[in-house]
N, CA, C and O atoms as a printed pandas DataFrame, in Angstrom:
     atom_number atom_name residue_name chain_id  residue_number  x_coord  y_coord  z_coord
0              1         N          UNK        A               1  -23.528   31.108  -10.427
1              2        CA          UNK        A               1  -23.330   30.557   -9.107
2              3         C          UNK        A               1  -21.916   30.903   -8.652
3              4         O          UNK        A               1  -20.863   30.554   -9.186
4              5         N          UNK        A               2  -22.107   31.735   -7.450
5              6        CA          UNK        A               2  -20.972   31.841   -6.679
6              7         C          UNK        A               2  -19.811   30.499   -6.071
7              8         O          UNK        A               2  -20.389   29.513   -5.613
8              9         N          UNK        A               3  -18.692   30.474   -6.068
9             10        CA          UNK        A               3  -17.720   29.667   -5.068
10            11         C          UNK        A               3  -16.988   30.095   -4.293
11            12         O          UNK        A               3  -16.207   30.982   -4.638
12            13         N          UNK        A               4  -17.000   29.631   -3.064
13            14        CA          UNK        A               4  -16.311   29.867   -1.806
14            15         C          UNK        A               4  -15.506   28.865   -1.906
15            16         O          UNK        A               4  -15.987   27.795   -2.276
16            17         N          UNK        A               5  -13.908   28.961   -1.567
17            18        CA          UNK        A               5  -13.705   27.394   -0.955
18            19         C          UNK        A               5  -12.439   27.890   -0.356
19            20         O          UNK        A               5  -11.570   28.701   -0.677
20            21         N          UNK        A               6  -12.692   27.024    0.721
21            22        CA          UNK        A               6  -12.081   27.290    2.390
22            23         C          UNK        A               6  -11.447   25.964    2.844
23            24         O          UNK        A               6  -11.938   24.876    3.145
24            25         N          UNK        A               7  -10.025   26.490    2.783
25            26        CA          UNK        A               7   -9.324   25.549    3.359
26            27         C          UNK        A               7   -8.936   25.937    4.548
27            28         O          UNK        A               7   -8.789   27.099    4.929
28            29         N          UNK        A               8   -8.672   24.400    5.482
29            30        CA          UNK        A               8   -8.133   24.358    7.009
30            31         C          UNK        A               8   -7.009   23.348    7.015
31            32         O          UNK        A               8   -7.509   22.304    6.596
32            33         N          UNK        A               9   -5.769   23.159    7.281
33            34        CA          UNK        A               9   -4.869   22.747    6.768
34            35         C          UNK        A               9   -4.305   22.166    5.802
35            36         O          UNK        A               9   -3.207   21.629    5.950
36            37         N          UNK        A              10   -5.215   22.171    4.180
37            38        CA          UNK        A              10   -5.183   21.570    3.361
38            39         C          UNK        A              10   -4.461   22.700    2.339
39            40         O          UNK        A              10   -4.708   23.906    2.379
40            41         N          UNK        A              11   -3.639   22.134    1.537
41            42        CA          UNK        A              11   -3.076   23.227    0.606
42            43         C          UNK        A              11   -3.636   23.658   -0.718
43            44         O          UNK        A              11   -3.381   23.035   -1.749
44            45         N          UNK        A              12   -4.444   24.787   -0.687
45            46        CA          UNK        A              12   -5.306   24.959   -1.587
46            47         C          UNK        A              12   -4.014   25.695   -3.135
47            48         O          UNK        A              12   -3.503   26.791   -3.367
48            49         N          UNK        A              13   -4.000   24.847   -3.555
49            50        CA          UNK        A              13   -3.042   24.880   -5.043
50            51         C          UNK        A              13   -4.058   25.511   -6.118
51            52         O          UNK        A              13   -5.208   25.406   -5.692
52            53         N          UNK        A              14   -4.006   26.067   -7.241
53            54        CA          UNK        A              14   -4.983   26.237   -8.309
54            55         C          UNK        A              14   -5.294   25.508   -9.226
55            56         O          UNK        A              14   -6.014   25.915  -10.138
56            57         N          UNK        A              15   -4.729   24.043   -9.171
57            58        CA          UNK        A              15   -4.964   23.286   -9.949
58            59         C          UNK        A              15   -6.660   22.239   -9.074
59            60         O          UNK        A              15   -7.691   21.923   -9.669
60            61         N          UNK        A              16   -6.311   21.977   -7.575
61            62        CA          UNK        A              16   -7.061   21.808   -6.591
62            63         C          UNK        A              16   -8.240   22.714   -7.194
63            64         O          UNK        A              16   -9.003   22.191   -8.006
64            65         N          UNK        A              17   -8.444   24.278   -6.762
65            66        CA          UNK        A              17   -9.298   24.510   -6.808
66            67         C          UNK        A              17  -10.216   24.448   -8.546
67            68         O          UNK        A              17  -11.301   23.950   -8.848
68            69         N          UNK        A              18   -9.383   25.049   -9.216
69            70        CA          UNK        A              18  -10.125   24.597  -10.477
70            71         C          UNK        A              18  -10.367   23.183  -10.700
71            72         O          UNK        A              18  -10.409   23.150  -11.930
72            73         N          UNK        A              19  -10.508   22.277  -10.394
73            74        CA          UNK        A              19  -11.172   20.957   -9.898
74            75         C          UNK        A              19  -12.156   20.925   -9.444
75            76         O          UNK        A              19  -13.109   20.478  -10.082
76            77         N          UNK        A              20  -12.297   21.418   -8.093
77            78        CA          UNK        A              20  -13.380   21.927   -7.345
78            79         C          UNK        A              20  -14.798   22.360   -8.118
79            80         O          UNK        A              20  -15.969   21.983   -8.078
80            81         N          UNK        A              21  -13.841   23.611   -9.018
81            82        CA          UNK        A              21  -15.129   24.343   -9.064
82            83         C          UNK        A              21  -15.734   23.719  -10.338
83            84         O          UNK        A              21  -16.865   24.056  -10.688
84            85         N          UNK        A              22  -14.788   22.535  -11.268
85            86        CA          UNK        A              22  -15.432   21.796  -12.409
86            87         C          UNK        A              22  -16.176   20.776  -12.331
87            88         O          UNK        A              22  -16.998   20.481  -13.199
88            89         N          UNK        A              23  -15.923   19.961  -11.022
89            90        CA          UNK        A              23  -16.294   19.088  -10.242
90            91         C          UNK        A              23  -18.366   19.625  -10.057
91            92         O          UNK        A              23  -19.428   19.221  -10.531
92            93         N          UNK        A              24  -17.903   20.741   -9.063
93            94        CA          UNK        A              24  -19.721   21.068   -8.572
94            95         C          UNK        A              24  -20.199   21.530   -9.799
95            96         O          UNK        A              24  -21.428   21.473   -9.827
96            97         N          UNK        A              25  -19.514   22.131  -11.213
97            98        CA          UNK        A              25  -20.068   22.720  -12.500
98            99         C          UNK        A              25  -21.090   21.279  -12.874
99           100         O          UNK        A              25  -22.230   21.033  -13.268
100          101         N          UNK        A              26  -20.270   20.808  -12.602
101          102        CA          UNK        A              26  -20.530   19.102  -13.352
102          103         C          UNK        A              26  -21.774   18.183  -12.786
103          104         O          UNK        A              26  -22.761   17.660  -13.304
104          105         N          UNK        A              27  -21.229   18.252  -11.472
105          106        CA          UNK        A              27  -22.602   18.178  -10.426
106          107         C          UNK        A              27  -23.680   18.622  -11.038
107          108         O          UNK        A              27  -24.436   18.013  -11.796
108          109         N          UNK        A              28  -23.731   20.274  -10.483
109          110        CA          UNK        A              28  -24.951   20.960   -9.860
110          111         C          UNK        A              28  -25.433   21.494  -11.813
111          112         O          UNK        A              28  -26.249   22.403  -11.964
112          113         N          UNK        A              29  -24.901   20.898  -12.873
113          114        CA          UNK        A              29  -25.547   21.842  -13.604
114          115         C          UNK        A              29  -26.381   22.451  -14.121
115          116         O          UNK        A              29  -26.418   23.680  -14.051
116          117         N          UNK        A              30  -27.484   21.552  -14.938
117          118        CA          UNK        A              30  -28.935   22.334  -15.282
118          119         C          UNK        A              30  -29.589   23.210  -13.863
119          120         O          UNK        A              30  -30.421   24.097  -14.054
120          121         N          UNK        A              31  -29.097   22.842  -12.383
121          122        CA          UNK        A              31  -30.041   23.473  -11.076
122          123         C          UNK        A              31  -28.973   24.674  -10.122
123          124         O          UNK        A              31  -29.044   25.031   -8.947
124          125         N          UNK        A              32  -27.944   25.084  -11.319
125          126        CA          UNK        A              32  -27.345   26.085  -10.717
126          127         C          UNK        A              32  -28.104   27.201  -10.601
127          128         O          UNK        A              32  -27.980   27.692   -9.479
128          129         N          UNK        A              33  -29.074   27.988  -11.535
129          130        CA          UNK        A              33  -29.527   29.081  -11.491
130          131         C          UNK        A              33  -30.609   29.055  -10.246
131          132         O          UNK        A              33  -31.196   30.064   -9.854
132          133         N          UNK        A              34  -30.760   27.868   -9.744
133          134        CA          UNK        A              34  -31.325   27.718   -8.077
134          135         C          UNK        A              34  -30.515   28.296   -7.253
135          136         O          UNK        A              34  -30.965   29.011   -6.357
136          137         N          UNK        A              35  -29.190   28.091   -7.408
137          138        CA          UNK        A              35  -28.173   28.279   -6.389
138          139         C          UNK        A              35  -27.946   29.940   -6.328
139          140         O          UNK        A              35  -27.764   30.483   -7.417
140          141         N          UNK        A              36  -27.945   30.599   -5.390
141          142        CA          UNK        A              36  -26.833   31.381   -5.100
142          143         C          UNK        A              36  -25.311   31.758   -4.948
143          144         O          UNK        A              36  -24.609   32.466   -5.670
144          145         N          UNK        A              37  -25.084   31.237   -4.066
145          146        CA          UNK        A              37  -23.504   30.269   -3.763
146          147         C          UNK        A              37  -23.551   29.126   -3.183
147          148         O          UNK        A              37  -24.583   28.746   -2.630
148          149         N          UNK        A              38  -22.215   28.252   -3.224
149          150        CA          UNK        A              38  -22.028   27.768   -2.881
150          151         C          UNK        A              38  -20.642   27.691   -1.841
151          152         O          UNK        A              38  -19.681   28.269   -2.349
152          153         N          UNK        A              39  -20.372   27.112   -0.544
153          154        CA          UNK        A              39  -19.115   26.894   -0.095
154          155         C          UNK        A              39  -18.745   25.621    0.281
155          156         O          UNK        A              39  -19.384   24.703    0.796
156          157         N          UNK        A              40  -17.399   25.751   -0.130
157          158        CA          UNK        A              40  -16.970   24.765    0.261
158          159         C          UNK        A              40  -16.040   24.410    1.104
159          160         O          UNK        A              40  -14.964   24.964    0.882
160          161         N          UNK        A              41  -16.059   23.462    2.272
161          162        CA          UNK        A              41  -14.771   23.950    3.103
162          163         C          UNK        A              41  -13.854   22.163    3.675
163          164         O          UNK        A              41  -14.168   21.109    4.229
164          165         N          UNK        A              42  -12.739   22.765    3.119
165          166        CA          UNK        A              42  -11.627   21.401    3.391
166          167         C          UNK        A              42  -10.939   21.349    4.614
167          168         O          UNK        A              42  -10.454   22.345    5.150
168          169         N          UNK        A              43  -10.876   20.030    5.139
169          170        CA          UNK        A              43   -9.793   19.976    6.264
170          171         C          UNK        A              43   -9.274   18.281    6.483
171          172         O          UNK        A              43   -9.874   17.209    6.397
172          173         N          UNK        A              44   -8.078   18.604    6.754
173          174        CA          UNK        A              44   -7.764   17.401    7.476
174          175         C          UNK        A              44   -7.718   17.344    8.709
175          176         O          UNK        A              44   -7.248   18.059    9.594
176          177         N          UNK        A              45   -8.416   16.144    8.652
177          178        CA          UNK        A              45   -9.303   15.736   10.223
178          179         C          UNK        A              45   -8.076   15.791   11.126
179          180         O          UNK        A              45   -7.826   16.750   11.856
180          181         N          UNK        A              46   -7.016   14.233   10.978
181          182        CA          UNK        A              46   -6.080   13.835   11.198
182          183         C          UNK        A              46   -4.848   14.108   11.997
183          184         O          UNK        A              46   -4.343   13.719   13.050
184          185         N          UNK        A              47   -4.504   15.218   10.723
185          186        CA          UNK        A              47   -3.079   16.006   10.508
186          187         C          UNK        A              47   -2.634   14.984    9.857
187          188         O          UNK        A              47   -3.246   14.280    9.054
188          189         N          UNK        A              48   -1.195   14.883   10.329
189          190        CA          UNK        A              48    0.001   13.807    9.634
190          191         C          UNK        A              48   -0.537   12.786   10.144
191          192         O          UNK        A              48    0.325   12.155    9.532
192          193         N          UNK        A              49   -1.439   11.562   10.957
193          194        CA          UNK        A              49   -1.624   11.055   11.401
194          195         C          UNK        A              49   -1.645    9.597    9.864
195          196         O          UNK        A              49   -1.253    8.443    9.690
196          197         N          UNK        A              50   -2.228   10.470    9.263
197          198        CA          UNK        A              50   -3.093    9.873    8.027
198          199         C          UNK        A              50   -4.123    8.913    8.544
199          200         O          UNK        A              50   -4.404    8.988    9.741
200          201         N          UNK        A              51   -4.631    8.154    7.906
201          202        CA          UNK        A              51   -6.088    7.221    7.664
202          203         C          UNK        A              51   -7.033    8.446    6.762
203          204         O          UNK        A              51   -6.632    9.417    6.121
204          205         N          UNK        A              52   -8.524    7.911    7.035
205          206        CA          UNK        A              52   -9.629    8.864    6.241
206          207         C          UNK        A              52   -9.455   10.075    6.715
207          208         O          UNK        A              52  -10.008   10.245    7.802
208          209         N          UNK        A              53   -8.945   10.886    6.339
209          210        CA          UNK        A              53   -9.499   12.299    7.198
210          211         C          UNK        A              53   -9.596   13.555    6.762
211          212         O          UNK        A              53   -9.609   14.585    7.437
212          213         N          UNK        A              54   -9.695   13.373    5.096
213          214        CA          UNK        A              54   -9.909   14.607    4.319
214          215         C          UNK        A              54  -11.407   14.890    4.272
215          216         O          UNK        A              54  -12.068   14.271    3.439
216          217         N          UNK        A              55  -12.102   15.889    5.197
217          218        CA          UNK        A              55  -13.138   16.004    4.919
218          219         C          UNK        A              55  -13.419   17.508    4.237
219          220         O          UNK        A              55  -12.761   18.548    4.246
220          221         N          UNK        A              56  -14.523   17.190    3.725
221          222        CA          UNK        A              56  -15.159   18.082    2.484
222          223         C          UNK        A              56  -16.615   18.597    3.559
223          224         O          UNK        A              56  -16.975   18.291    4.695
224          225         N          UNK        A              57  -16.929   19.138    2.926
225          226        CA          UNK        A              57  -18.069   19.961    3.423
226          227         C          UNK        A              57  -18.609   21.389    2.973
227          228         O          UNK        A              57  -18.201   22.531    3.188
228          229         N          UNK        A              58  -19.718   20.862    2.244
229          230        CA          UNK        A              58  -20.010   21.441    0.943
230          231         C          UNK        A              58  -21.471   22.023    1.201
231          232         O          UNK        A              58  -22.362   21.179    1.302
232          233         N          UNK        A              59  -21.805   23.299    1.314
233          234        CA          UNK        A              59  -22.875   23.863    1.221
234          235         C          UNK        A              59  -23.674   24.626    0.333
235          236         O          UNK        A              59  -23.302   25.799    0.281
236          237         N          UNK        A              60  -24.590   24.368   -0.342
237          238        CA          UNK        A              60  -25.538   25.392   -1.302
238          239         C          UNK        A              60  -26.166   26.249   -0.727
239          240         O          UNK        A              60  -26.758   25.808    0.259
240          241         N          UNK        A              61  -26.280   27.140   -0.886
241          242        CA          UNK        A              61  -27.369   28.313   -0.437
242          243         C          UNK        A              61  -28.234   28.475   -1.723
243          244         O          UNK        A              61  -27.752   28.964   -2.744
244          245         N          UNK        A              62  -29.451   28.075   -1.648
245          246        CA          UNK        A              62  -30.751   28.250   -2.575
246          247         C          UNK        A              62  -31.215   29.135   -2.220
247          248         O          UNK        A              62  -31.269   29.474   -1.038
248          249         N          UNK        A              63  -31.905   30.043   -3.656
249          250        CA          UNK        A              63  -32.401   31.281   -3.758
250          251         C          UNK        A              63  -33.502   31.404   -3.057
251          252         O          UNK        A              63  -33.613   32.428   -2.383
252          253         N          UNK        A              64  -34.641   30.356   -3.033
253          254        CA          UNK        A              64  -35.856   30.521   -2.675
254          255         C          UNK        A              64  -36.083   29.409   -1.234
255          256         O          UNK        A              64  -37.115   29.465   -0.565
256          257         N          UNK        A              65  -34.781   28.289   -0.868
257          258        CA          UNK        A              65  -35.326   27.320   -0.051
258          259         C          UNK        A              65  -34.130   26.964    0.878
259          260         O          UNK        A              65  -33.947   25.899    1.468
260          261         N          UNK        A              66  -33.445   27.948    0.881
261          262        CA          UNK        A              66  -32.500   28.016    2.157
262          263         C          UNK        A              66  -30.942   27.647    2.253
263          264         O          UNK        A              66  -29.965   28.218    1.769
264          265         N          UNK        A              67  -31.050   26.446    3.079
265          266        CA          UNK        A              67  -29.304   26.177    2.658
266          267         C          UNK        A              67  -29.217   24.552    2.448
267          268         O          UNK        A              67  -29.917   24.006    3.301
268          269         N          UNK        A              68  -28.748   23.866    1.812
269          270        CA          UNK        A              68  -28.578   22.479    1.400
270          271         C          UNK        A              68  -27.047   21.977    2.088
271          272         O          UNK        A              68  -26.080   22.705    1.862
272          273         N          UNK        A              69  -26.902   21.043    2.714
273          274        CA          UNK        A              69  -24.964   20.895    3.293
274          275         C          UNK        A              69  -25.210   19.207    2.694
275          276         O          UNK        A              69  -26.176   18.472    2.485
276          277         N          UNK        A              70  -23.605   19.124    2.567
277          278        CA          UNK        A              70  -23.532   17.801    2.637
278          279         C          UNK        A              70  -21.980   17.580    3.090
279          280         O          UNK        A              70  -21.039   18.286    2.729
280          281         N          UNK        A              71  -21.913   16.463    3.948
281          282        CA          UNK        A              71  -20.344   16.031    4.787
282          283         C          UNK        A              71  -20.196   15.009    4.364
283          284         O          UNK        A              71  -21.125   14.243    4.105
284          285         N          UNK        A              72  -18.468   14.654    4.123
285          286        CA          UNK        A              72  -17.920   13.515    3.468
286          287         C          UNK        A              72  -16.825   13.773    4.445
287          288         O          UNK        A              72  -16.439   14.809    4.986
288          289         N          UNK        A              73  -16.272   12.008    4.547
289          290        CA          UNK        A              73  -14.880   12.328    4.970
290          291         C          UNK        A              73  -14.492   11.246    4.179
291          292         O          UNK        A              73  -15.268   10.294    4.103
292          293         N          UNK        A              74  -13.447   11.221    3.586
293          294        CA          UNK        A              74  -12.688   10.338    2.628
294          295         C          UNK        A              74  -11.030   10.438    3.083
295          296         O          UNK        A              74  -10.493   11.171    3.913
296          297         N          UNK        A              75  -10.348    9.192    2.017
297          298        CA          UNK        A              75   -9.034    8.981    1.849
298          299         C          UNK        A              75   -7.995   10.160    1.416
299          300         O          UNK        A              75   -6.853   10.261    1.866
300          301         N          UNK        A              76   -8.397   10.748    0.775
301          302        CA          UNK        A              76   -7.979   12.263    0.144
302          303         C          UNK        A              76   -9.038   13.100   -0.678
303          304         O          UNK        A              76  -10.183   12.775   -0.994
304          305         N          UNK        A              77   -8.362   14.234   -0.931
305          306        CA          UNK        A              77   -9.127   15.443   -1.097
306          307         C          UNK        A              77  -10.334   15.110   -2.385
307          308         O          UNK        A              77  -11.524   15.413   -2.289
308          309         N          UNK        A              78   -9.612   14.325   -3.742
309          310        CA          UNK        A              78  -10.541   14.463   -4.697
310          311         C          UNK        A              78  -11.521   13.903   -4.664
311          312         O          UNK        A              78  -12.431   14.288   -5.398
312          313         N          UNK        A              79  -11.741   12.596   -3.657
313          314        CA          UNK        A              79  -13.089   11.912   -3.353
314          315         C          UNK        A              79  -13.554   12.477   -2.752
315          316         O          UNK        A              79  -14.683   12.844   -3.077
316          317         N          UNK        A              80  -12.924   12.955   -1.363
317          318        CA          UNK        A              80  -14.095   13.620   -0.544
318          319         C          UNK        A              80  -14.912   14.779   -0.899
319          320         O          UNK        A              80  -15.866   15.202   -0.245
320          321         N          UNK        A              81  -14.232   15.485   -2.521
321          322        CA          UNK        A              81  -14.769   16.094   -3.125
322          323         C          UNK        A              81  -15.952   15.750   -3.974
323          324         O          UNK        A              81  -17.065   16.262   -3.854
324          325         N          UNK        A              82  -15.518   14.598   -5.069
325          326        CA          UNK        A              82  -16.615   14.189   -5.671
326          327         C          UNK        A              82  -17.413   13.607   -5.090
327          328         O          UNK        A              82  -18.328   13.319   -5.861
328          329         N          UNK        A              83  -17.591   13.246   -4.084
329          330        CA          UNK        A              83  -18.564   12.283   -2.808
330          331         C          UNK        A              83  -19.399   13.472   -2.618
331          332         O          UNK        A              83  -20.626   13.525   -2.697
332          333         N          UNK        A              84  -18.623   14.368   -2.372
333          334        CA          UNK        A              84  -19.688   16.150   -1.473
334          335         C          UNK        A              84  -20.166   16.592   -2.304
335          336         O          UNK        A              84  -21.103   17.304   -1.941
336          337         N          UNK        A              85  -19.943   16.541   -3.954
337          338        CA          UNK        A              85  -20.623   17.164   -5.227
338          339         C          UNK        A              85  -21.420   16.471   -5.718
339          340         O          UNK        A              85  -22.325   16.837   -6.468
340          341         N          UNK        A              86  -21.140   15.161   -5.286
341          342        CA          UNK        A              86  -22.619   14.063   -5.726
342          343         C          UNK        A              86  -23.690   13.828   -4.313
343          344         O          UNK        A              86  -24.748   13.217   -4.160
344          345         N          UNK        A              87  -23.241   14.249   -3.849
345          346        CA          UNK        A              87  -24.667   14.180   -2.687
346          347         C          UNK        A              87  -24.912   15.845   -2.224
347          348         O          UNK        A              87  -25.832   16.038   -1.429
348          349         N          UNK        A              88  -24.289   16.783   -2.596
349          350        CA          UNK        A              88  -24.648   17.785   -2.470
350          351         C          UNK        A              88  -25.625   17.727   -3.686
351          352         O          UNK        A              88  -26.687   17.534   -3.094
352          353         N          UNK        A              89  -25.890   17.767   -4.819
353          354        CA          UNK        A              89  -26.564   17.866   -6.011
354          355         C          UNK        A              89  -28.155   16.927   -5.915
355          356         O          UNK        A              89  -29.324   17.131   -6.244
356          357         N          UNK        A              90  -27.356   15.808   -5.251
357          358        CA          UNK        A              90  -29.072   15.052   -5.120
358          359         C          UNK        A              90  -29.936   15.281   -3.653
359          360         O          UNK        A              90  -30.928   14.703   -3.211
360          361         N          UNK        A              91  -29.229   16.218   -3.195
361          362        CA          UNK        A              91  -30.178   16.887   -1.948
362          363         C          UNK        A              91  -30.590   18.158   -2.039
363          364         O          UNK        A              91  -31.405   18.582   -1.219
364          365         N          UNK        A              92  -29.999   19.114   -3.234
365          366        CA          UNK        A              92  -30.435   20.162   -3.566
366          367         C          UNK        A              92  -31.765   19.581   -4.545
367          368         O          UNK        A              92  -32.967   19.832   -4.455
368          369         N          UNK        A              93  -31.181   18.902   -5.288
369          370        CA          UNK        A              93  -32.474   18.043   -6.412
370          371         C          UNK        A              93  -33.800   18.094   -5.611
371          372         O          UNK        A              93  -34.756   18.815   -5.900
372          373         N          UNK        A              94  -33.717   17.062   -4.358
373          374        CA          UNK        A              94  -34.704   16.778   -3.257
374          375         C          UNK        A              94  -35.327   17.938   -3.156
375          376         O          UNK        A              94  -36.408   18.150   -3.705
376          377         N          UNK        A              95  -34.622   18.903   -2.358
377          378        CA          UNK        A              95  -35.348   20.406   -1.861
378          379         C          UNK        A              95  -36.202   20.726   -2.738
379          380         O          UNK        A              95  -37.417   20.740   -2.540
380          381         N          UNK        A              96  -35.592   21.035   -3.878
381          382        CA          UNK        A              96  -36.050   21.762   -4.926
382          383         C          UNK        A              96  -37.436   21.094   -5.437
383          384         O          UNK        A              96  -38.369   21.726   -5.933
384          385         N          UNK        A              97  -37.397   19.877   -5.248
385          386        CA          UNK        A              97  -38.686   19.176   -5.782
386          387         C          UNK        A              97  -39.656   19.043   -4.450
387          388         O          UNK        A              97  -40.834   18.694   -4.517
388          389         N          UNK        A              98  -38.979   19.370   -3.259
389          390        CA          UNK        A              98  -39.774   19.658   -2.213
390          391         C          UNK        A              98  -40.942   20.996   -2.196
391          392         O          UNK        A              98  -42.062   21.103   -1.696
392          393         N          UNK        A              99  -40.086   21.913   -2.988
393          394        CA          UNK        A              99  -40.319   23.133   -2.960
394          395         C          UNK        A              99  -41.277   22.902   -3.911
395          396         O          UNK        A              99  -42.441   22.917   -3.512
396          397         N          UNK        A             100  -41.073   22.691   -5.076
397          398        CA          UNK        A             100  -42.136   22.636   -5.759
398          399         C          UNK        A             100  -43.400   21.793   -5.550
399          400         O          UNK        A             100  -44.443   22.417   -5.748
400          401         N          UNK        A             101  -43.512   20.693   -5.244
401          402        CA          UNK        A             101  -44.349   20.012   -4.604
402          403         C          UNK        A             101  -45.498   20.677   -3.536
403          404         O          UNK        A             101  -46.600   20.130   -3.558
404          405         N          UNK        A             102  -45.337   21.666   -2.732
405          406        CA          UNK        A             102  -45.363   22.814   -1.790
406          407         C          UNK        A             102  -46.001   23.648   -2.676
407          408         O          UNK        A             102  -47.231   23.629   -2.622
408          409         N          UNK        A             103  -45.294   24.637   -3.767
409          410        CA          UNK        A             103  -46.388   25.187   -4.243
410          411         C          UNK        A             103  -47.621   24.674   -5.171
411          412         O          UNK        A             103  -48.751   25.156   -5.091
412          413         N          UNK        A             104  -47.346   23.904   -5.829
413          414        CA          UNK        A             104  -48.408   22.772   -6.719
414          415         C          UNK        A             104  -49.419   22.457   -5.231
415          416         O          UNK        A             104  -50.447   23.133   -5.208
416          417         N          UNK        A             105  -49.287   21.861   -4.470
417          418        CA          UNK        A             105  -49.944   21.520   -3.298
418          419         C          UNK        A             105  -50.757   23.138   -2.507
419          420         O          UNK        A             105  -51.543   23.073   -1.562
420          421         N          UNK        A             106  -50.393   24.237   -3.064
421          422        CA          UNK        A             106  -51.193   25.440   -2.322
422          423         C          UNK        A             106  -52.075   26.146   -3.445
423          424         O          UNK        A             106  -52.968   26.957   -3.196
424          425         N          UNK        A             107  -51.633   25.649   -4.941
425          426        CA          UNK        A             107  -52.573   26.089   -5.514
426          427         C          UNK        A             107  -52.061   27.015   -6.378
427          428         O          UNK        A             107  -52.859   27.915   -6.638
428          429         N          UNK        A             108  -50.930   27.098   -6.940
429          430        CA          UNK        A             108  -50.282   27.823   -7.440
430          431         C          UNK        A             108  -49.008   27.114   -8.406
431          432         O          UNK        A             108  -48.414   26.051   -8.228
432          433         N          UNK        A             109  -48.816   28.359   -9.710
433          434        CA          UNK        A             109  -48.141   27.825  -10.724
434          435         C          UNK        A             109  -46.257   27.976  -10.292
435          436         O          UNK        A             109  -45.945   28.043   -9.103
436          437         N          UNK        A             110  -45.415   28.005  -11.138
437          438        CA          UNK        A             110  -44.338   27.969  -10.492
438          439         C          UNK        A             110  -43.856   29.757  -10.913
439          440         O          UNK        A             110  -42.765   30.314  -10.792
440          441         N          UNK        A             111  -44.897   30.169  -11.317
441          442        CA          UNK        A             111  -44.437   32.033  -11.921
442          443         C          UNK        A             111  -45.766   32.789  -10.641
443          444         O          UNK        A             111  -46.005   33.994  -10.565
444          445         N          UNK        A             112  -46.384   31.794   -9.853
445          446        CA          UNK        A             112  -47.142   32.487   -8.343
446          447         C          UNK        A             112  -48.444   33.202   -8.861
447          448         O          UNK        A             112  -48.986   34.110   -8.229
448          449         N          UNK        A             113  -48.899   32.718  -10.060
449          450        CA          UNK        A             113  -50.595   32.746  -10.672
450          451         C          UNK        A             113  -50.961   31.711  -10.429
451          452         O          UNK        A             113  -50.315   30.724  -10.781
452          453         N          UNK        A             114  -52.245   31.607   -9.672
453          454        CA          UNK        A             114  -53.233   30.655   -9.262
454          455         C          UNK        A             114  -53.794   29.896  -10.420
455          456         O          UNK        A             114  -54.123   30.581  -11.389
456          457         N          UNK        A             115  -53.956   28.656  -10.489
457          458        CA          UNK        A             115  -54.116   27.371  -11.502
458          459         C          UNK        A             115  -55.503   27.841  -11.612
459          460         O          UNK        A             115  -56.219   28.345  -10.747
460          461         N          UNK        A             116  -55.792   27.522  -13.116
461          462        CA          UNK        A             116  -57.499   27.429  -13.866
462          463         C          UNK        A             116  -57.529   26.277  -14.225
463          464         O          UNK        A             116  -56.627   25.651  -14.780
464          465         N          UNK        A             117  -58.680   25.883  -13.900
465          466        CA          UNK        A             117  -58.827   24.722  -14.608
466          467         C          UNK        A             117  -59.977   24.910  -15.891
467          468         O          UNK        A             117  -60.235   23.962  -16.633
């Protein structure tokens, strides 16, 4: 699985991003080989203003079922991260069991040979 991650006034450090990308490892793991890439993109809402305004915004691109997003806006960067890696993961989960559900429902195995009974 690919990572993108896109910052908009946020200071992307390498300690930040290797976080990131241990963070969605951690998430998304046994249903990465679903994934293609993923991006991720940071900003503060705000500016200097402060309150909530680190938002995250985190997208999967699935191989077979399109694109999965999920938006957080939090207090700072590492929640609005782990917030976007835990609901990014249980909406890819969803799809994915959507998807399958879909083919079981047309009559077909998950390798696209028609069921014997």
């Amino acid at each position: 699985m690919r990572c993108d991650i896109r910052s908009g006034h946020v200071n992307l450090k390498s300690t930040l991003r290797d976080y990131i990308e241990q963070r969605l490892d951690r998430s998304l793991g046994r249903i990465q080989d679903r994934i293609s890439h993923v991006t991720i993109r940071l900003d503060d809402v705000n500016g200097p203003k402060g309150g909530a305004d680190m938002r995250c915004h985190a997208e999967a691109h699935l191989a077979r079922s399109g694109l999965v997003f999920a938006d957080v806006i939090a207090g700072d960067v590492r929640t609005a991260v782990d917030e976007a890696a835990d609901r990014l993961a249980i909406r890819v989960r969803k799809q994915i069991g959507r998807q399958r559900d879909i083919r079981r429902h047309n009559g077909k195995t998950t390798l696209g040979e028609p069921m014997t009974a």
